[in-house]
N, C-alpha and C positions, 0 to 999 in steps of 0.2 A: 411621207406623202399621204395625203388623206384621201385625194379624190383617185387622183393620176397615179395608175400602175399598170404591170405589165400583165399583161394575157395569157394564159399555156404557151401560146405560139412564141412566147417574147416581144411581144406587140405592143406596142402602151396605149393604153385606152383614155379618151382625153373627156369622152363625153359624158360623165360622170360630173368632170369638173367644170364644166361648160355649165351643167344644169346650176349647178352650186353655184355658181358666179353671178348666174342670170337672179337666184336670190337675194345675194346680197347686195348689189349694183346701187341700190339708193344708199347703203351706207358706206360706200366708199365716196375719196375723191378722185377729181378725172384724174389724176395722173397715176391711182392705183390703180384703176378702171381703164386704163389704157397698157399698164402693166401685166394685169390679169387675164386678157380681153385675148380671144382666139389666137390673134394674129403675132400674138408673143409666144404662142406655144405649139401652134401649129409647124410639124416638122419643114414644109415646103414653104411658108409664106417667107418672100424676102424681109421682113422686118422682125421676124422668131431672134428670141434666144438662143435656139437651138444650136452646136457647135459652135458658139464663142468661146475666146480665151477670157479669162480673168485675168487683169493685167494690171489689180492693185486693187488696195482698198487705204481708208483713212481713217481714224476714229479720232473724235475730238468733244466739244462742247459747243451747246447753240450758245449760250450766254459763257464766254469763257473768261469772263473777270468775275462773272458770281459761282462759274464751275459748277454749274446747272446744266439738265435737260443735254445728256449723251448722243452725239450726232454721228453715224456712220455712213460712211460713203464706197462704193464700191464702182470697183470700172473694170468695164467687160468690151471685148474690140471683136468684131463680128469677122469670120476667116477666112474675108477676101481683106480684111484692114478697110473696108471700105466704110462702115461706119464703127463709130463708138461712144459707150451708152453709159449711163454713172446714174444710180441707184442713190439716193441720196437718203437716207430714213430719219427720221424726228422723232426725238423723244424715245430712244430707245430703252429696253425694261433691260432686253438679254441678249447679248450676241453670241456665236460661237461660228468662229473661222480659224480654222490651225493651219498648218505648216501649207503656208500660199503656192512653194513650188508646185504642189500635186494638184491643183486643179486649174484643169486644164479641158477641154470639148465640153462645155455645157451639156447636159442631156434634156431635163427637162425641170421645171420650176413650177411653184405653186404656190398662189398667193391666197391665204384664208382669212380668219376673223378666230380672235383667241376667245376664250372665254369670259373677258374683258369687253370685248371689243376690239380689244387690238389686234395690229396686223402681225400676219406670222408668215413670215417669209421661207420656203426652204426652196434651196438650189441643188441640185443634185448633177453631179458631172459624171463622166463615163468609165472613169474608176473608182464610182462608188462614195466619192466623198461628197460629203454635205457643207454648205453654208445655211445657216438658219437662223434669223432674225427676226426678234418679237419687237413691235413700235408703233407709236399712235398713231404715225403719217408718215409718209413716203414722198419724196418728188422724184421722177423720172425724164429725165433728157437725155439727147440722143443726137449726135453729127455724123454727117454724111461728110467724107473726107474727100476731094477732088483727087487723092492719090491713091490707086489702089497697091497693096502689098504683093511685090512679086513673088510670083510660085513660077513653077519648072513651066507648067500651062500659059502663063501670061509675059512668059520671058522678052518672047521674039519681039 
């Protein structure tokens, strides 16, 4: 992570990246810019990343009879199950996601500008491991499920 890190206290500090975001905003598109944007990374807002599960990912090609232009997809399910979100990236240069069991509670994410211009994704979860994707564009969608996933809280 470049902007977002932790404090003495173990605190993560967000407003570094908040500044940096507000920079680059004209060269993103909305759906990076809504990716990026407070309210995905902010610990409290209902609509954060913050503790989702990773619950797959896909890689494939945008044109796949000319086998051009590497498309990665990832899907993240927020932990009431109540919503779930899919990360779609275009035009990918480099991915790197190993062994999918281990990530698992989201911690926190960052979305920058490579020395390209491209976008550099890294995800970081709360033991430590990283997803990190570099790509010229990104789509981000997102459903609200009418079903929420039972826990021992929501049983009765």
């Amino acid at each position: 992570m470049r902007f977002i890190k932790q404090d003495s206290t173990g605190a993560w500090t967000l407003d570094e990246y908040i500044r940096y975001v507000d920079t680059i905003k004209s060269k993103l598109s909305s759906d990076a810019l809504a990716l990026a944007g407070i309210e995905r990374i902010d610990f409290f807002s209902l609509k954060s990343l913050h503790d989702a599960d990773f619950s797959g990912f896909a890689v494939g090609f945008e044109k796949p009879l000319e086998g051009k232009g590497v498309r990665v997809e990832i899907y993240l399910t927020a932990p009431s199950g109540i919503r779930t979100m899919k990360i779609q990236y275009h035009d990918v240069l480099e991915y790197q996601i190993g062994n999918i069991q281990y990530y698992h509670d989201l911690l926190v994410h960052e979305l920058t500008l490579g020395d390209e211009g491209e976008l550099v994704h890294e995800i970081l979860f709360s033991n430590g491991r990283v997803i990190k994707i570099r790509a010229r564009d990104l789509s981000f969608t997102e459903r609200t499920n009418n079903r929420r996933k039972k826990t021992k809280r929501n049983e009765k």
